[in-house]
N, C-alpha and C positions, 0 to 999 in steps of 0.2 A: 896482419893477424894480431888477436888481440886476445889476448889469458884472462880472462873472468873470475870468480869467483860466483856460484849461481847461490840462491836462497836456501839451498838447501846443505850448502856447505863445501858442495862439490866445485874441482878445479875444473873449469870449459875451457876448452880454445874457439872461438867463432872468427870469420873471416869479415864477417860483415858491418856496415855498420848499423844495419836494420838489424841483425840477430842480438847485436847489444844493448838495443833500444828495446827489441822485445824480452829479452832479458831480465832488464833493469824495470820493465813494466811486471814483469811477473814476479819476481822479489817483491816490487809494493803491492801487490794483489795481494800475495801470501803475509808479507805484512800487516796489509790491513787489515782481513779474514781475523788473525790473530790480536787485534786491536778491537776488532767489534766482538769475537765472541769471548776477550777477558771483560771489555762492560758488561755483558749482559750478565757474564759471572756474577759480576761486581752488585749489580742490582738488584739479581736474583738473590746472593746473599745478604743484603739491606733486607726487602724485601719477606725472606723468608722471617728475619731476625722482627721488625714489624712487628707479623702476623701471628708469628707465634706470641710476642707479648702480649696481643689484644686477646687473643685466642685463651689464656690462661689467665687473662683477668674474667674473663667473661664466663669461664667453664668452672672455675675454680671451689673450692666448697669454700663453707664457712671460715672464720680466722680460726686461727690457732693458739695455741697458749702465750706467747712473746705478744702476738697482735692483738688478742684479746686487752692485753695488760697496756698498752698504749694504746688502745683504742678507749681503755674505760678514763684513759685522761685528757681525752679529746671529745667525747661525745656527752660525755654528763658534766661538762662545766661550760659554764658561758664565757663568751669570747673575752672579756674581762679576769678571768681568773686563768687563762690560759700561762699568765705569769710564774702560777702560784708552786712549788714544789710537785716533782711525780710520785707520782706513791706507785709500786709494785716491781722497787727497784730496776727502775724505766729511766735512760737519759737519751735525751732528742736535742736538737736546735730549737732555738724558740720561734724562731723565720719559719722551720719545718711544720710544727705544731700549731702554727697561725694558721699556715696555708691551707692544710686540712680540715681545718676548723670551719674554713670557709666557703672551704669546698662541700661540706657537709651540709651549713647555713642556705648557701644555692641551691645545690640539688638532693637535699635530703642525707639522711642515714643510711645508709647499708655499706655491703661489702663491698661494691666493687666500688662505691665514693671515697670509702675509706683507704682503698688499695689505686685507686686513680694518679694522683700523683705520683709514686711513684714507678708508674709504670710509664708514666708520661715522660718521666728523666730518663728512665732505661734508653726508652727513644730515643732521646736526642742525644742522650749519651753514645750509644751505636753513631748515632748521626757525625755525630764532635769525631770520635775517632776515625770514620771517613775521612771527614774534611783534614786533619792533623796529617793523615799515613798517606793520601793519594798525592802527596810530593815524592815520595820515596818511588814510586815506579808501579804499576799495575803488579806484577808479581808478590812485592810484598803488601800492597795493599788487600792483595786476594789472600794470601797468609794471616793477617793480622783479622781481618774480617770473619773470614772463615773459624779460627781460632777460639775469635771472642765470642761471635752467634753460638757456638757449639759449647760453651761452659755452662753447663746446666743451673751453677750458683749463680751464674749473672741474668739468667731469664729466672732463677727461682727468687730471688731479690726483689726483680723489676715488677711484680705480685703480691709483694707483703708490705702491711704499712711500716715500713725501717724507711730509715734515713740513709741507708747503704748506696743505691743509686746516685743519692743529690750528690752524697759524699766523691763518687767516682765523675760526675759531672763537672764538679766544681773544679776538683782535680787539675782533668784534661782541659776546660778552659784558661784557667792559672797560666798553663803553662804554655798553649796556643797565643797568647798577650802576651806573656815574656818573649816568647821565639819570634813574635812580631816586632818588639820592640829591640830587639838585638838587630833582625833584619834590617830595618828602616835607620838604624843609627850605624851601620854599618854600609848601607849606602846615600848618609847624610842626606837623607830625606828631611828638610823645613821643619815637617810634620809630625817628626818623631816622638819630640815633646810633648805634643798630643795622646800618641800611642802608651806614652807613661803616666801620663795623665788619666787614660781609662782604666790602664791595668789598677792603679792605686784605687780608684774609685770600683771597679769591682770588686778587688780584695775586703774593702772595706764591707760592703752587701754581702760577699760570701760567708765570710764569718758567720751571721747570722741565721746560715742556713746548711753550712758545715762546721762544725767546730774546729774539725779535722784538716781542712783546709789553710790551717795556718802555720800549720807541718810546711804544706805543698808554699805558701809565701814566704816562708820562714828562708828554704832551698833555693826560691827563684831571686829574692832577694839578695840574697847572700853576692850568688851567682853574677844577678845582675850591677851589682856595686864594684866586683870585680871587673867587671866588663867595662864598666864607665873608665874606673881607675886608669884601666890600660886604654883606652879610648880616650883619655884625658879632657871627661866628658863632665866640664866640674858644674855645670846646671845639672846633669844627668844627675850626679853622687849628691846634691845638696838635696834635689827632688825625690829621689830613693833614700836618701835620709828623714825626710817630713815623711812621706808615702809610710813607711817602717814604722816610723812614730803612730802614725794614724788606725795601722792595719792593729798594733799595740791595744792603742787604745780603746778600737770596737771591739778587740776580744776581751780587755779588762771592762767596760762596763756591759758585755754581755756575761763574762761572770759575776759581777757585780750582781747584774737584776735578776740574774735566773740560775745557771749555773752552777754557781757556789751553794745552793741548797743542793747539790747532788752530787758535790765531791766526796765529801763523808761517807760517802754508800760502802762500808763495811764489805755489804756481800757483793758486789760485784768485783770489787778486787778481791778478794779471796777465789771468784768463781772462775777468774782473769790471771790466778797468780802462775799459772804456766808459761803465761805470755811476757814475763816480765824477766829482762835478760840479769842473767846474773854475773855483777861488774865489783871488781875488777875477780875474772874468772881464776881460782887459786884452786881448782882439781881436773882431773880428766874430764868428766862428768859436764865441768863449766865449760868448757872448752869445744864438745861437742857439741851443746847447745845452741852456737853460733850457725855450723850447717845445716844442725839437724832442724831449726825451726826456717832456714832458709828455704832447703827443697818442701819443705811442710809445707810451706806456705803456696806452692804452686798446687798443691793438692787441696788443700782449704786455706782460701776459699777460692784459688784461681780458677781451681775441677778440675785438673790435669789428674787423669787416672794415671799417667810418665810420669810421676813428677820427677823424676830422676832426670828422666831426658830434656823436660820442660829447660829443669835449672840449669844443664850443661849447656843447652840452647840459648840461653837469654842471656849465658856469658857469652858467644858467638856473636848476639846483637847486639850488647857492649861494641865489641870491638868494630862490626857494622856499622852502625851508628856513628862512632865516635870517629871512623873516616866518612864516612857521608859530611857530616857536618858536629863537629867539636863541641860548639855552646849546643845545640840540640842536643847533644848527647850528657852536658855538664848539666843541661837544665832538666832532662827526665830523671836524672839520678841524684839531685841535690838534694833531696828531702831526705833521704837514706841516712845520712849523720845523723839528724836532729829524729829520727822513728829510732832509732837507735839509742839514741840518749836519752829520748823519755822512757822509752823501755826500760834503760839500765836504773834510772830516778823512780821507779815504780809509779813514774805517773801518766803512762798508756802501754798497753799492752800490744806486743809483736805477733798475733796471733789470732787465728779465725777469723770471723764474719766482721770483726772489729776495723779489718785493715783492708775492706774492700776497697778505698780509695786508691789503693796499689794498685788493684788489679788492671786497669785500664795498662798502666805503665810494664806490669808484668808479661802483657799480651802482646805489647808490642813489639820488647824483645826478644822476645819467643817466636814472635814474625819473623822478624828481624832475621832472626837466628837464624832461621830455617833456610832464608835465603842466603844467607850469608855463606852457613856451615855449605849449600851446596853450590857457590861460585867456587871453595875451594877444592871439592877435590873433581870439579869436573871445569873445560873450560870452554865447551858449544852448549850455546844456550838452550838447547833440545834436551841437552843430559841435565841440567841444571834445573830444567823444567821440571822435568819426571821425576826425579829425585826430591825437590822440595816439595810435588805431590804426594810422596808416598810418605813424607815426614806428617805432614799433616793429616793424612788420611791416619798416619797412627797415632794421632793424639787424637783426632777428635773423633773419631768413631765410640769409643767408648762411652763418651758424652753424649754423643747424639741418640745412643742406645738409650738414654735415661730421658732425653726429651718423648720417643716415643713413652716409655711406659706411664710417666710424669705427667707427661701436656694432655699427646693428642691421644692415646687411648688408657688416660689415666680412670678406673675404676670408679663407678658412681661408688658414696661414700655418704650417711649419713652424719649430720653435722650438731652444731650449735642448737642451731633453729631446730630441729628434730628432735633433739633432745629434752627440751624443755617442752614441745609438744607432746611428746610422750608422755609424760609427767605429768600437764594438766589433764590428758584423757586419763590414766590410770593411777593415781593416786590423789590423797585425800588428805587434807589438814592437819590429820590424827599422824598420820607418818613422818617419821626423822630420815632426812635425807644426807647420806654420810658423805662429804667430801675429804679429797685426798688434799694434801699442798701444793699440787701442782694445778688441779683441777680445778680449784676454790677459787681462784681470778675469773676461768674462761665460765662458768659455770654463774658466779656474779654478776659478770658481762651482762650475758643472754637474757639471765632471771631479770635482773632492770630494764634492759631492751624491751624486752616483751612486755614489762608491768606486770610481773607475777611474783606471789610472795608464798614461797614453801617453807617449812619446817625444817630448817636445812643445821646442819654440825657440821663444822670443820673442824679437822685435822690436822695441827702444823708438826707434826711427831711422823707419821707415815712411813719417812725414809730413815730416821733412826733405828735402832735398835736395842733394849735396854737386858737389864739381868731378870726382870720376871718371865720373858720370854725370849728363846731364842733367835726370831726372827721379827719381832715387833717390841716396841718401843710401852712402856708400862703406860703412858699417855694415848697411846692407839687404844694398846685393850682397855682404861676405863673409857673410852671410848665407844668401842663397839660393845664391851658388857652395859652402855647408855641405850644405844641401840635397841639392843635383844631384850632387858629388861621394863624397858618403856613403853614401848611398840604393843600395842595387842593382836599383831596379828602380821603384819607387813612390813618390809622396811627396802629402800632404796640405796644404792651407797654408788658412787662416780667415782672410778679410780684409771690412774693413768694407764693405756694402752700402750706403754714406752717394753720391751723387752731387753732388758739388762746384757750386752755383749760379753762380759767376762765369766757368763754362768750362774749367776746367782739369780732367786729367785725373786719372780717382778712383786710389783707391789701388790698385783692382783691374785696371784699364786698365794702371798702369806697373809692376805685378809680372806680370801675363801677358807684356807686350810683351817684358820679358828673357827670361822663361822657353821660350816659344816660341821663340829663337833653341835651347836646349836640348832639349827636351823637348815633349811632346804631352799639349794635356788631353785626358782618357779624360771627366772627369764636373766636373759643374757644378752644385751644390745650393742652393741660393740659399732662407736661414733668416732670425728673425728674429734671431739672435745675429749672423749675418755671411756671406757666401758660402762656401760649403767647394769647394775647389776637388782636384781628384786628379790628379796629374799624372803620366803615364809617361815616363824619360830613358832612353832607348835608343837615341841617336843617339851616333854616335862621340864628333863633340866634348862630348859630357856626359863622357867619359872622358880627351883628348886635351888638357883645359882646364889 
């Protein structure tokens, strides 16, 4: 007689020895069944993650205000001046800005050439943290997977020309080469030398197409020096000493040729000064801003609508992780000092779309976590099961709520290109066309795109306010008293379709309020570059003023 334990968890007694044969064959049945239906998981969510990035490069409207403004420094200068400073307080990689360039040169102009590449990284970025997390076990690769496909910022990224993807690409390879090169020196592989030898020579390449990226060498560096030391690996530490030198040196002369015309940008640090840690913290106030941009951070740009639970989570996958395997867990977290320190230096900011190169790392742990948090309080795999599905079902449902309305039955929406066609059908030489500050880049775009040359006034006052009026800016109204009084008849004006969250009234609310004291809107177009507004003044005081 012989005590079992069957697949299901239950204790058998069987007499036989054929009853334990067929036993132990029905265990791996039901194992298997559960090995082929986690791949198909596995693929379906690759798969989905894919189709939905082609799906919304393809569906997508026109650029928007950010892209427009990167796109006008890519598509109206020749591949020769791609060196030259950005104007419209834009900072890219130069490697990034090449690529596009050329991608342009092959297959022409438009949006989705323009938007190509980075969607092309999204890809393989998905791809990368496949290949990185399917060591950790099918469970948390179906977490980490599932997680990252469901962050609406990382498929709305992998569709706009930003450099955010390469960023998050560059990332998760960095540190896929570090972790190989701990592996292979850890089981004195010949070859290892080798494997340091590539990572140096990628790091070098990556710079030029992450800036940001030398955050993530800066950590694996470190890391891996330490590792040598105690490895007493003195080729290893003399070679990660050159490499260091090297990686140094291509980011000093990529500031050198290009970069250093775009540290000076005033406004972006100003527009960034939220993100920048305040050191050494001497109030309450400093103090909180350590957590509070922490779980921030899993809500933008990671997209955890939890972010609460996110960040309690990804401290569970610390701890996960760092029993799994120790340097893996030293090497996803090393960069964290040095994003820290330049934050507190005011020389990169801790915050939004800035630090999507995190996210890849943020997702993980968050996998991590989920499994982690339920080996503990459950200990049959079936409960462990369930329970880390129902963790994930509550993070990414809300997210996935937003791929519907966003992706796949996102709102036809007129654009760029429409807006300027409208324009040449219905207006005429004689009309002054008002832009707002925010609207004057994407609306510039277009207007050269197309080869069309309007009567156009900007606005760089718009969002001020001054003491002639209570909600515009003395610069706005001689501005639109330019309009009313110039105009014989007609006048156009493009003003941002942004609604202000704290109440206050948009920009389009306090240029109709004056106008209408003037004049009468005839039309109302409402794009995704900004509302076009048509206004007829044929009231006396339009003349009388």
């Amino acid at each position: 007689m012989v005590i079992r334990k069957s697949c299901k968890g239950q204790w058998m007694c069987v007499c036989e020895t054929s009853d334990v044969v067929a036993l132990e064959r029905e265990c791996a049945d039901s194992q298997s069944r559960w090995q082929r239906f986690g791949t198909v998981m596995v693929w379906a969510v690759l798969l989905y993650g894919f189709v939905a990035r082609l799906f919304g490069l393809l569906t997508r409207e026109s650029l928007w205000l950010d892209e427009t403004a990167i796109a006008h420094n890519i598509v109206f200068r020749s591949i020769t001046q791609m060196h030259e400073p950005l104007v419209y307080n834009q900072s890219a990689p130069l490697g990034f800005l090449y690529l596009i360039k050329l991608n342009t040169l092959v297959f022409g102009v438009s949006d989705i050439t323009l938007r190509l590449l980075p969607c092309l990284f999204g890809i393989a970025l998905l791809w990368v943290m496949y290949q990185f997390t399917k060591q950790f076990g099918r469970l948390v690769l179906l977490a980490v997977l599932l997680v990252f496909t469901a962050s609406y910022f990382q498929l709305e990224y992998s569709i706009q020309i930003k450099q955010y993807t390469c960023d998050g690409f560059m990332a998760m390879l960095a540190i896929i080469f570090a972790c190989r090169c701990v592996e292979r020196f850890q089981q004195r592989d010949p070859q290892a030398m080798r494997h340091l030898i590539w990572l140096g020579v990628f790091g070098v390449i990556s710079t030029w197409f992450s800036f940001v990226n030398i955050i993530i060498l800066a950590g694996i560096g470190l890391t891996l020096l330490i590792f040598f030391f105690m490895q007493r690996e003195k080729r290893a530490v003399i070679g990660m000493f050159i490499i260091g030198g090297l990686w140094l040196l291509s980011l000093g002369l990529h500031y050198a040729v290009f970069l250093s015309s775009q540290d000076g940008n005033d406004f972006l640090k100003e527009y960034w000064v939220n993100g920048f840690a305040p050191f050494p913290p001497i109030s309450l106030s400093d103090l909180k801003w350590y957590p509070a941009k922490y779980f921030y951070a899993f809500s933008d740009p990671a997209g955890f609508k939890l972010r609460y639970a996110a960040g309690v989570l990804a401290v569970f996958g610390v701890v996960g992780l760092w029993r799994w395997n120790r340097w893996q867990c030293v090497m996803v977290l090393s960069c964290l000092p040095f994003v820290f320190l330049l934050s507190a230096m005011k020389m990169y900011p801790f915050l939004g779309r800035v630090i999507q190169y995190l996210v890849p790392l943020f997702v993980l742990l968050v996998g991590f976590g989920i499994v982690a948090f339920s080996r503990l309080l459950f200990k049959r795999t079936v409960s462990q099961t369930i329970f880390a599905a129902v963790l994930i079902l509550m993070l990414i449902v809300p997210s996935v709520s937003e791929h519907t309305s966003r992706i796949w039955l996102r709102p036809a929406q007129s654009d760029g290109h429409d807006t300027i066609t409208r324009l040449q059908l219905h207006s005429d030489a004689s009309q002054l066309i008002y832009t707002d500050r925010h609207t004057r880049i994407g609306f510039e775009y277009f207007a050269t795109l197309h080869g069309v040359e309007l009567n156009v006034l900007h606005d760089d006052y718009s969002y001020e306010t001054g003491a002639q009026n209570q909600t515009l800016h003395e610069q706005t109204v001689l501005k639109l008293q330019q309009i009313i009084n110039q105009t014989t008849n007609e006048a156009w004006l493009l003003v941002e379709n942004y609604q202000p969250t704290d109440g206050s009234p948009s920009i389009e609310t306090r240029l109709t309020a004056y106008l209408n004291l003037y004049g009468k809107m005839v039309d109302r177009y409402p794009t995704k570059l900004g509302v076009l507004l048509r206004y007829r003044f044929d009231h006396p005081a339009a003349k009388d003023d």
